[in-house]
C-alpha beads as a LAMMPS data file, in Angstrom:
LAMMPS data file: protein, C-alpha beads

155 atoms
154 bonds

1 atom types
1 bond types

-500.0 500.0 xlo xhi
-500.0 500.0 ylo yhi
-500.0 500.0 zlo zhi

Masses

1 110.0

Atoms # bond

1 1 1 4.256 16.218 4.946
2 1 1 5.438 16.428 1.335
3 1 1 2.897 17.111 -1.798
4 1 1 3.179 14.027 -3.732
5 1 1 1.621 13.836 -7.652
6 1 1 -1.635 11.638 -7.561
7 1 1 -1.546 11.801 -11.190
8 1 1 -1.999 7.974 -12.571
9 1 1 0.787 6.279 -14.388
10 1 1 0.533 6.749 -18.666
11 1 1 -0.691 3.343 -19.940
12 1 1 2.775 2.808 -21.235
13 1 1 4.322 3.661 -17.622
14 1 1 1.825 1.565 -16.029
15 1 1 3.036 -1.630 -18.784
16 1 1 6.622 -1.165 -17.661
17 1 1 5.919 -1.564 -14.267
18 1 1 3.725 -4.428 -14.147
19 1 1 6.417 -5.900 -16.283
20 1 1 9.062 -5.829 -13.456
21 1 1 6.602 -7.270 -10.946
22 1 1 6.300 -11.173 -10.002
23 1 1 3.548 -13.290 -10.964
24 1 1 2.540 -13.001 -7.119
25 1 1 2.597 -9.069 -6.772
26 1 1 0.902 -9.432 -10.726
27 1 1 -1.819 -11.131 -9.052
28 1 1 -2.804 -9.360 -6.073
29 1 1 -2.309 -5.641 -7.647
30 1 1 -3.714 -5.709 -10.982
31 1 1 -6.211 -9.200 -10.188
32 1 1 -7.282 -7.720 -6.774
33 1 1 -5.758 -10.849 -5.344
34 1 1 -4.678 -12.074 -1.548
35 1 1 -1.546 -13.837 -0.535
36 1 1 -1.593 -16.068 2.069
37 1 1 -2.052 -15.366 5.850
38 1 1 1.044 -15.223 7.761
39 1 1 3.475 -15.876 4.851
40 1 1 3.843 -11.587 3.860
41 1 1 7.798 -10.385 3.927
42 1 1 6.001 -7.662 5.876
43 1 1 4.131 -8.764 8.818
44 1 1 6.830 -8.445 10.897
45 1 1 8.937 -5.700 9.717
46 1 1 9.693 -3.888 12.854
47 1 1 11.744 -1.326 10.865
48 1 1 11.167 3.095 10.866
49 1 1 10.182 3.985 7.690
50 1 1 7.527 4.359 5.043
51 1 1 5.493 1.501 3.045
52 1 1 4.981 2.754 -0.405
53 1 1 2.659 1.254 -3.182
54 1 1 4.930 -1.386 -5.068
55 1 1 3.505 -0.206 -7.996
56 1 1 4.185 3.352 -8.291
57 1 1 5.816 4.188 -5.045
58 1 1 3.329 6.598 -3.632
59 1 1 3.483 6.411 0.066
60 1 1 0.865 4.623 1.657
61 1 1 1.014 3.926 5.393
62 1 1 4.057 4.950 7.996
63 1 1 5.865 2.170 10.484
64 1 1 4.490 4.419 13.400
65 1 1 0.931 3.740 12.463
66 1 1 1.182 -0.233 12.238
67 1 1 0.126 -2.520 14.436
68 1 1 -0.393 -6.427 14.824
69 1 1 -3.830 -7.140 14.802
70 1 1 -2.976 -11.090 14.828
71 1 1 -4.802 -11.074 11.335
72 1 1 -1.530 -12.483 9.468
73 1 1 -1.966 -9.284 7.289
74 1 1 0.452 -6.091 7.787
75 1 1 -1.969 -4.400 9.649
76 1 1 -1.999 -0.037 9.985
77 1 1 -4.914 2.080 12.081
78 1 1 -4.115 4.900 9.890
79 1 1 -2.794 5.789 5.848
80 1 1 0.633 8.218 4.917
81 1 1 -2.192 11.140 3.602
82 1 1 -6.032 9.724 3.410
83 1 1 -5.814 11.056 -0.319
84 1 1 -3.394 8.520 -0.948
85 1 1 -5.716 5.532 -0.522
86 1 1 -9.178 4.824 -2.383
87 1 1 -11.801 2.457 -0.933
88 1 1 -14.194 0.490 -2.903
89 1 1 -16.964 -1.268 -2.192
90 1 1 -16.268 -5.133 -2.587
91 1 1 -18.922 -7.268 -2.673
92 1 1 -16.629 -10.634 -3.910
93 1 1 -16.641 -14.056 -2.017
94 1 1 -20.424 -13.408 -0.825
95 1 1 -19.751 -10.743 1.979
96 1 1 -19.558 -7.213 1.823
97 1 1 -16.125 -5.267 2.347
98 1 1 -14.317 -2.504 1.863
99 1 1 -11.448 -2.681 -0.684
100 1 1 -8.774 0.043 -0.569
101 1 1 -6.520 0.400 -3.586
102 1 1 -3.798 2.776 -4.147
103 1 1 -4.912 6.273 -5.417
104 1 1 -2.917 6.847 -8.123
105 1 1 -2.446 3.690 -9.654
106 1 1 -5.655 1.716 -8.539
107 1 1 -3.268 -1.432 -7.803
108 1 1 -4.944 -3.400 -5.032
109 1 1 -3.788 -3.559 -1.376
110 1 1 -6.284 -5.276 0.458
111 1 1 -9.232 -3.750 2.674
112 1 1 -9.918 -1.818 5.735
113 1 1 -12.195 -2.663 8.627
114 1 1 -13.648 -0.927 11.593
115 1 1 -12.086 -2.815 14.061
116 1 1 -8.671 -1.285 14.553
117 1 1 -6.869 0.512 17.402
118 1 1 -7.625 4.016 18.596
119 1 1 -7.495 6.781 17.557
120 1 1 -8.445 6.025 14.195
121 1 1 -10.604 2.556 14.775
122 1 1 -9.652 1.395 11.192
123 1 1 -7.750 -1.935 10.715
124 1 1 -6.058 -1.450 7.131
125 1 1 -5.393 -5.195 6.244
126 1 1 -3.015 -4.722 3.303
127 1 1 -1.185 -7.676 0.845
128 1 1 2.559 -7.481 2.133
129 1 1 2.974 -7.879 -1.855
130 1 1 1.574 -4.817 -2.528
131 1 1 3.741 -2.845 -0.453
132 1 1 7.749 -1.525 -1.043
133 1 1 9.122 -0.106 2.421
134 1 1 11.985 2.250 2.608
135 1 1 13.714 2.807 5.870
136 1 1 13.686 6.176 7.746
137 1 1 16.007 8.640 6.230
138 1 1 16.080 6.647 2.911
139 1 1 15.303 8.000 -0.336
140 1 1 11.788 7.389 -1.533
141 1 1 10.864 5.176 -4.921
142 1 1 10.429 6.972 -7.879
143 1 1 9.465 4.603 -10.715
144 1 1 7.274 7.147 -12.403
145 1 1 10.774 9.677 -12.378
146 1 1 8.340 12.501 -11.200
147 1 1 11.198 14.123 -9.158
148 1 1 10.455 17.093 -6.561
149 1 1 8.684 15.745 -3.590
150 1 1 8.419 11.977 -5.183
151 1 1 12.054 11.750 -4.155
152 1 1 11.794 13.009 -0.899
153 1 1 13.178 11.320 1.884
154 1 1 11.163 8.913 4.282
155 1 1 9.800 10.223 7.338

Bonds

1 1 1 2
2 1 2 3
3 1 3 4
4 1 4 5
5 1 5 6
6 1 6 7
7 1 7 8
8 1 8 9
9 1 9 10
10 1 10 11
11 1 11 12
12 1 12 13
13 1 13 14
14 1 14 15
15 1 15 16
16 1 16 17
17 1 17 18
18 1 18 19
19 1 19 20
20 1 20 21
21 1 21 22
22 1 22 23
23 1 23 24
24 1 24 25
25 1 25 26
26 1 26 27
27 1 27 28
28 1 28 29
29 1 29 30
30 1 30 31
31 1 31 32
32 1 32 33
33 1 33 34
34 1 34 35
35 1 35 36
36 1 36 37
37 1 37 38
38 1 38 39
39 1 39 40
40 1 40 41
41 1 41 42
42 1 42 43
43 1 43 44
44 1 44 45
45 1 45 46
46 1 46 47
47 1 47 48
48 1 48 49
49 1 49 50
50 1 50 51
51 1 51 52
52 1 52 53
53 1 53 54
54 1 54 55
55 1 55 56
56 1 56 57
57 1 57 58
58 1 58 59
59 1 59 60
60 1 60 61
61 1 61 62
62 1 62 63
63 1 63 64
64 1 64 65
65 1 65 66
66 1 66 67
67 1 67 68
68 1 68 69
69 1 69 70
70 1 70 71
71 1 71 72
72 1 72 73
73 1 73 74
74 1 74 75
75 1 75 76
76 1 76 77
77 1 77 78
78 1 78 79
79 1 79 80
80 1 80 81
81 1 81 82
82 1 82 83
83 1 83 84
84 1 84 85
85 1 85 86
86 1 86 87
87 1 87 88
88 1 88 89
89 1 89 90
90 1 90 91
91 1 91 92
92 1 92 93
93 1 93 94
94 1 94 95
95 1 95 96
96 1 96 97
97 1 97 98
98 1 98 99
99 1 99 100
100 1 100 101
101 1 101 102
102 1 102 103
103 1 103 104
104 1 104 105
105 1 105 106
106 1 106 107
107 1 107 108
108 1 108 109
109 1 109 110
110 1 110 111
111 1 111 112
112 1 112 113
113 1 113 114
114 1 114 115
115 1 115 116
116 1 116 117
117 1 117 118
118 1 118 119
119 1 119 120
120 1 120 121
121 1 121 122
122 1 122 123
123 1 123 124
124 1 124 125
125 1 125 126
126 1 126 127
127 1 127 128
128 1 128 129
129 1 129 130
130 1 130 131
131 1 131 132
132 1 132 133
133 1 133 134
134 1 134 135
135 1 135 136
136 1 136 137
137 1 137 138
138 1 138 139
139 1 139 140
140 1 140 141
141 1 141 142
142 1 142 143
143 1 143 144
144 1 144 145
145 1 145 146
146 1 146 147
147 1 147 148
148 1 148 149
149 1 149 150
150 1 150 151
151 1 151 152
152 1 152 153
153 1 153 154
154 1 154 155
């Protein structure tokens, strides 16, 4: 596994990248938002790669660990690196959850549950919105232009 920088975005790098997203992805990342169950470009991408935060492009969750859990949500048992995801208690809409955002950039991507597959028993529900994927063997995104292992190859 590659070292990546957790190191958040500079308010000025974090302004040019919520400028390129959509009012959608605007919504859901930086509003803590949800799109629309059964509607994500995601949910059934079948395809070997990596799903990266569409953000910042730290890697998030790998194809092998993704599952359908019939939610309508892209749906993983397990993240890339566990240092790569933060969880947050969210007590919104009257009901408590867990929210997990991205670690380095705090954009949202929706919220894990204890009801996933084995080994792990964790359903990651994420916002296909909130995710970038880049097919196996595929250079990784690199909108912060950190270079070394931020343009490593996905695995």
């Amino acid at each position: 596994m590659h070292a990546f920088d957790l190191t958040p975005p500079s308010q000025a790098q974090r302004q040019a990248l919520a400028a390129q997203l959509s009012d959608e992805e605007r919504r859901v990342l930086l509003q803590h938002g949800t799109e629309a169950p059964f509607c994500g470009v995601f949910l059934d991408n079948k395809l070997d790669g990596v799903y990266t935060c569409r953000l910042c492009g730290l890697p998030l969750f790998r194809s092998s660990a993704k599952f359908d859990s019939g939610t309508g949500w892209p749906s993983f048992f397990a993240p890339y690196d566990p240092a790569h995801v933060k969880t947050i208690r969210d007590t919104s809409h009257g009901m408590v959850r867990t929210e997990i955002v991205c670690a380095r950039c705090d954009s949202h991507l929706g919220h894990v549950f204890p009801d996933g597959p084995p080994p792990t028993h964790e359903r990651h529900c994420l916002n296909s919105v909130s995710l970038a994927f880049t097919e196996r063997g595929q250079r990784l995104p690199d909108p912060l232009q950190r270079g070394g292992a931020e343009a490593a190859n996905a695995d």
